[in-house]
SEBA-305743 format. One record per atom (N, C-alpha, C): x, y, z; residue number from 1; residue in three letters. Coordinates in nm, 4 decimals, decimal comma. Each point is the difference from the previous one (the first is absolute). Layout:
REM SEBA-305743
{zanu {X; Y; Z}; NUM; 'ALA'}
...
//
This chain:
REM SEBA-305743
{zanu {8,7276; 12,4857; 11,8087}; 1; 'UNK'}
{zanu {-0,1007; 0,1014; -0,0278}; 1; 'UNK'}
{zanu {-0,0585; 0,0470; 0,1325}; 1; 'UNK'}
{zanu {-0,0131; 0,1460; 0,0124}; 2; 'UNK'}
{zanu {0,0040; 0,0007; 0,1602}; 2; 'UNK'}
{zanu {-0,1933; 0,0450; -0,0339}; 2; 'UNK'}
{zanu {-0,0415; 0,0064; -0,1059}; 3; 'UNK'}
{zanu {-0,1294; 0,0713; -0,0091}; 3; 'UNK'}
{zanu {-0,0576; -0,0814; -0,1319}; 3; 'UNK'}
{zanu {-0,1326; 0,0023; -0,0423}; 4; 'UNK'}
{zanu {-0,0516; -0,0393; -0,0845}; 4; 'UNK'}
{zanu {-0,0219; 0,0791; -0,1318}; 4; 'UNK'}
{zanu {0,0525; 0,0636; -0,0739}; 5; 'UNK'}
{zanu {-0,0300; 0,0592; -0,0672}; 5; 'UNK'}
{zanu {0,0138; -0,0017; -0,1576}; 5; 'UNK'}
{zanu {-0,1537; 0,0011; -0,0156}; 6; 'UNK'}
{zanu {0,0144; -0,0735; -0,1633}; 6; 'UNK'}
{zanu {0,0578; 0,0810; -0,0826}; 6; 'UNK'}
{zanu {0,0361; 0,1120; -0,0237}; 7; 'UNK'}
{zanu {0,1037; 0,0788; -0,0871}; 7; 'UNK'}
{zanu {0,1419; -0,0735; -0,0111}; 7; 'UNK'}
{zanu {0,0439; -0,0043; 0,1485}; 8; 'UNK'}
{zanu {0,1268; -0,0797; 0,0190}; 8; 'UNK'}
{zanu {-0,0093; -0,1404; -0,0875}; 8; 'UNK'}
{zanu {-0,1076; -0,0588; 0,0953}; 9; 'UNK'}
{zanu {-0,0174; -0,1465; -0,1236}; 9; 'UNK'}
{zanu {-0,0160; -0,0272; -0,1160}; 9; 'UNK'}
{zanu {-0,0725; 0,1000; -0,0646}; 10; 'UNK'}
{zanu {0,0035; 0,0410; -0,1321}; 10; 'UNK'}
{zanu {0,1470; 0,0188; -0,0948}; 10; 'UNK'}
{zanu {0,0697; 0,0704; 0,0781}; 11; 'UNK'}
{zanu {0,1690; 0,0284; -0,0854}; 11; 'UNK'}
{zanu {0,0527; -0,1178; 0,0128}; 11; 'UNK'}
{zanu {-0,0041; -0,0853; 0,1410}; 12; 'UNK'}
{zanu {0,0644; -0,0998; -0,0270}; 12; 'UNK'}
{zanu {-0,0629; -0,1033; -0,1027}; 12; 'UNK'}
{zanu {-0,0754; -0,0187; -0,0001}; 13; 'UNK'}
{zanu {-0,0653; -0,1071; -0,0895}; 13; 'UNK'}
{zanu {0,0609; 0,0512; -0,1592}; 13; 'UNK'}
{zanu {-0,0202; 0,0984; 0,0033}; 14; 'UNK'}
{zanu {0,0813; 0,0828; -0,1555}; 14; 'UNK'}
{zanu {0,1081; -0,0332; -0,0211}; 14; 'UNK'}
{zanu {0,0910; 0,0642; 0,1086}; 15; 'UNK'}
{zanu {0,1271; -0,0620; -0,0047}; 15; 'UNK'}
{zanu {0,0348; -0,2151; 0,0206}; 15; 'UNK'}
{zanu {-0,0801; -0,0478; 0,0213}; 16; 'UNK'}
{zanu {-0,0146; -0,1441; -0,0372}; 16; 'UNK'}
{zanu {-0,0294; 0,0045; -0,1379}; 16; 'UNK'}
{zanu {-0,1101; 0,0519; -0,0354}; 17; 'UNK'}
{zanu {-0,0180; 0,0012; -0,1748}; 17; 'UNK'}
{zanu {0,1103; 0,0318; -0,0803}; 17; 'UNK'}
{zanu {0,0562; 0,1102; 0,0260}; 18; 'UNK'}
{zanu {0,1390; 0,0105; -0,0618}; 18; 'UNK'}
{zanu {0,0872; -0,0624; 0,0005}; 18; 'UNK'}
{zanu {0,0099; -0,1120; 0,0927}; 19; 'UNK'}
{zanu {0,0917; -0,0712; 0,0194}; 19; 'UNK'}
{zanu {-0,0142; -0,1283; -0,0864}; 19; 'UNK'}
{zanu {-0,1067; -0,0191; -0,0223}; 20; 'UNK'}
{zanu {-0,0847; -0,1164; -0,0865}; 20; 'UNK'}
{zanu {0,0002; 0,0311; -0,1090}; 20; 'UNK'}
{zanu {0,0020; 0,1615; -0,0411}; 21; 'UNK'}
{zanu {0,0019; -0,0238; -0,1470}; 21; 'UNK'}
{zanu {0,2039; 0,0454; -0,0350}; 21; 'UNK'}
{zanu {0,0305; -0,0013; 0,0713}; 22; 'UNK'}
{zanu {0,1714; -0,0104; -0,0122}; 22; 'UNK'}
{zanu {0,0578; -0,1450; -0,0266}; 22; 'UNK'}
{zanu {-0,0958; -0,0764; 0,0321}; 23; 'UNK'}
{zanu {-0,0063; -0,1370; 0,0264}; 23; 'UNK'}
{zanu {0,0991; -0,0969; 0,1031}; 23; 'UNK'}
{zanu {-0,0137; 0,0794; 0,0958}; 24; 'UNK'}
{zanu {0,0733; -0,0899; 0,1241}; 24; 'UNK'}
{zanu {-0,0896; -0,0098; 0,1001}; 24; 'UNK'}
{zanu {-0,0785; -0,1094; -0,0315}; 25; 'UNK'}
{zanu {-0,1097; -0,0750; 0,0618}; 25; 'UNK'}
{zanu {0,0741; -0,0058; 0,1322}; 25; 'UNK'}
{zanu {0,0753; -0,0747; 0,0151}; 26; 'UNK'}
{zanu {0,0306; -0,0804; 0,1488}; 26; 'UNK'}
{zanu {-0,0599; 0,1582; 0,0717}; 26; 'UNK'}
{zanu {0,1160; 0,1022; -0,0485}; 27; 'UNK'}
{zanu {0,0002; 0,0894; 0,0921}; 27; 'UNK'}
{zanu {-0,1283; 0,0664; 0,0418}; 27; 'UNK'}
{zanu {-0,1233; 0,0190; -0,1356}; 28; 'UNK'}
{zanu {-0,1516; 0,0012; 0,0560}; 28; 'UNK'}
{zanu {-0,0605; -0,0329; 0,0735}; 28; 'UNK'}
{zanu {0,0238; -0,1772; 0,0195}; 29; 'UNK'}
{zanu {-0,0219; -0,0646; 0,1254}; 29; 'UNK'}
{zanu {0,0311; 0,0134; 0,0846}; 29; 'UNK'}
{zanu {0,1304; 0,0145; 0,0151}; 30; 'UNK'}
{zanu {-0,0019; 0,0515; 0,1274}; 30; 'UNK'}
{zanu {-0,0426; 0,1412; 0,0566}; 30; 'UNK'}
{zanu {0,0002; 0,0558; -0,0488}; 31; 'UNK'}
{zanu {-0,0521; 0,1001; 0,0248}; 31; 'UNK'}
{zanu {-0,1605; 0,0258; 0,0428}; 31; 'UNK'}
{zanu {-0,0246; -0,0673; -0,1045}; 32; 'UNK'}
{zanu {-0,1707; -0,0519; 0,0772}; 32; 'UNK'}
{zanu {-0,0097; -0,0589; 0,0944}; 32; 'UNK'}
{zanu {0,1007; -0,0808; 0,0253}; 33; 'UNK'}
{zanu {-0,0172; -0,1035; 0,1377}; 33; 'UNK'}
{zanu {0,0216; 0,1193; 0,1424}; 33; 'UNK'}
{zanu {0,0865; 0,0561; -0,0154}; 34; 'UNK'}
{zanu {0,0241; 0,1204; 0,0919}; 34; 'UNK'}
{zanu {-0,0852; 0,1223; 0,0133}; 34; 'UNK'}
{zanu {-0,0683; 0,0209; -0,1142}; 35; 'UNK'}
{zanu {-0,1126; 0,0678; 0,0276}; 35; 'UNK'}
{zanu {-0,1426; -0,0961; 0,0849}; 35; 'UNK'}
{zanu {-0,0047; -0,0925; -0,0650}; 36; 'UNK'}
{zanu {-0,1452; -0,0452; 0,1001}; 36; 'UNK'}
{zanu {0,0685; -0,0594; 0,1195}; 36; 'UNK'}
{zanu {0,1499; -0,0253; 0,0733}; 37; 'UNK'}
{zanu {0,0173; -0,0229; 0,1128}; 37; 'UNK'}
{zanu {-0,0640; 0,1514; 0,0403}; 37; 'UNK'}
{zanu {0,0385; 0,0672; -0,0366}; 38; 'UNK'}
{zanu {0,0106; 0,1263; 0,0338}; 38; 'UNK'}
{zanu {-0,1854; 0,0572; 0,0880}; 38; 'UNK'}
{zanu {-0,0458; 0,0201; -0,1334}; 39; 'UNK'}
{zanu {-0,1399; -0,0530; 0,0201}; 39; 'UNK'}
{zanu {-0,0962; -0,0683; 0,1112}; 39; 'UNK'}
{zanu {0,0428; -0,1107; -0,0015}; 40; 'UNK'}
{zanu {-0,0707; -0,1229; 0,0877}; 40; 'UNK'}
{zanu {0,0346; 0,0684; 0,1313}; 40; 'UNK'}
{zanu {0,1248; 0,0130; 0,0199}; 41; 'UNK'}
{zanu {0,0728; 0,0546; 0,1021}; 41; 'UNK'}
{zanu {-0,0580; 0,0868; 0,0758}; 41; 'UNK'}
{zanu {-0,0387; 0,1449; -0,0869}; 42; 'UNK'}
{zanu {-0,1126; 0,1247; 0,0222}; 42; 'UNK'}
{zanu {-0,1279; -0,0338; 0,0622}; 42; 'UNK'}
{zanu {-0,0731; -0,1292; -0,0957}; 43; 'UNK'}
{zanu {-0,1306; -0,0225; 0,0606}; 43; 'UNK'}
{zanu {0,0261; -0,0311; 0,0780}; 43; 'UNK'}
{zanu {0,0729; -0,1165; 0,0640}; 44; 'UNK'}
{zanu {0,0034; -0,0747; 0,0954}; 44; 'UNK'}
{zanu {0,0162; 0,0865; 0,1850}; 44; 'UNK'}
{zanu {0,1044; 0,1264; -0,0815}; 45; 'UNK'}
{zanu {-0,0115; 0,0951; 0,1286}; 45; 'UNK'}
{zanu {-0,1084; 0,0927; -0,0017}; 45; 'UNK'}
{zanu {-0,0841; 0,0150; -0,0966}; 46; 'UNK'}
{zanu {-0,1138; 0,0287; 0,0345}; 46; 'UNK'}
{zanu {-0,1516; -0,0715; 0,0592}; 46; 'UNK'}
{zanu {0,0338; -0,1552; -0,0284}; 47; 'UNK'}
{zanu {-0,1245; -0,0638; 0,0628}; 47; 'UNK'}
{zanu {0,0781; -0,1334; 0,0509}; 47; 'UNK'}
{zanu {0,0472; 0,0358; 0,1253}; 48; 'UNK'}
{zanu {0,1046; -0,1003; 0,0250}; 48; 'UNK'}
{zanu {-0,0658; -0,1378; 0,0886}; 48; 'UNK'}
{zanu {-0,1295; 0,0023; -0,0119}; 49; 'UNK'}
{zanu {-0,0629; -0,1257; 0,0322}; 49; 'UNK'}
{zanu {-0,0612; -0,0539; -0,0662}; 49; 'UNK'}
{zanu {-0,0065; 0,0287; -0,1621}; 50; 'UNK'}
{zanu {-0,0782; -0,0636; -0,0901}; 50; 'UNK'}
{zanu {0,0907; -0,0658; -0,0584}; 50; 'UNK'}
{zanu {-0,0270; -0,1535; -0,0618}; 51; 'UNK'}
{zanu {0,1051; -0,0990; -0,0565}; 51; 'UNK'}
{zanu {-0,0138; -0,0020; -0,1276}; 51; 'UNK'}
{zanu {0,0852; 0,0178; -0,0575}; 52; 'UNK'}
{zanu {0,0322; -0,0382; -0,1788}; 52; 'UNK'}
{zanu {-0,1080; -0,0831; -0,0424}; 52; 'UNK'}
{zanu {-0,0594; 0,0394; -0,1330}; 53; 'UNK'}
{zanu {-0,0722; -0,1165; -0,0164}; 53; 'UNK'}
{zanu {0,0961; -0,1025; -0,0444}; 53; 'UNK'}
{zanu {-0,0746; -0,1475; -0,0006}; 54; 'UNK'}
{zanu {0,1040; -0,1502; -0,0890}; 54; 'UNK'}
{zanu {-0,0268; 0,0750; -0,0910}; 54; 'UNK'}
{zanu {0,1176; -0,0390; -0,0927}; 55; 'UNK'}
{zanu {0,0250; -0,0633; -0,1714}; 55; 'UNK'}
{zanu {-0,0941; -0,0901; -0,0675}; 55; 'UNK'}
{zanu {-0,0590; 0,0740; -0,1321}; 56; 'UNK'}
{zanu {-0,0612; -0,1148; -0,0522}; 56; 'UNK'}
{zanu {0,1187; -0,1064; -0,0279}; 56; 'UNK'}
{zanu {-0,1284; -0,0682; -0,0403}; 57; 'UNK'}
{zanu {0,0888; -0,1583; -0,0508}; 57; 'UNK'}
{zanu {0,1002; 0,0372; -0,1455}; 57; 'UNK'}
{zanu {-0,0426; 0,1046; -0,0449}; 58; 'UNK'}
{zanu {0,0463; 0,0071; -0,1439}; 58; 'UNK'}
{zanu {0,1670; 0,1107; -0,0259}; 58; 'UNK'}
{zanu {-0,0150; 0,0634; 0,1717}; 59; 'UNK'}
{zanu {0,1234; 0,0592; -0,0141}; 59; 'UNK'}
{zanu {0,1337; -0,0163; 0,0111}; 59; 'UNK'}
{zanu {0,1160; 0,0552; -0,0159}; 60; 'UNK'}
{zanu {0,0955; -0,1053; 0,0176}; 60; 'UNK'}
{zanu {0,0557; 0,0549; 0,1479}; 60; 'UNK'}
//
């Protein structure tokens, strides 16, 4: 994602929904997983000295 833009993020997340209700989960997941690399990725080149927060205890 070379820009942040919630329209863009928006279709994709749709197109994950569609994919979920087709019912090929795996492939949702992944797809989500590649979107918030995607994501994290963005912030991170936007505030590239601030650190991730920890994980609660409860996440996996």
């Amino acid at each position: 994602m070379a820009e942040l833009n919630p329209h863009n993020v928006a279709q994709r997340i749709d197109t994950v929904l569609d994919i979920l209700v087709a019912g090929d989960y795996h492939s949702a997941i992944h797809n989500l997983e590649i979107l918030k690399a995607e994501l994290l990725e963005q912030v991170k080149r936007e505030r590239p000295g601030e650190q991730g927060s920890p994980k609660s205890p409860w996440e996996i």
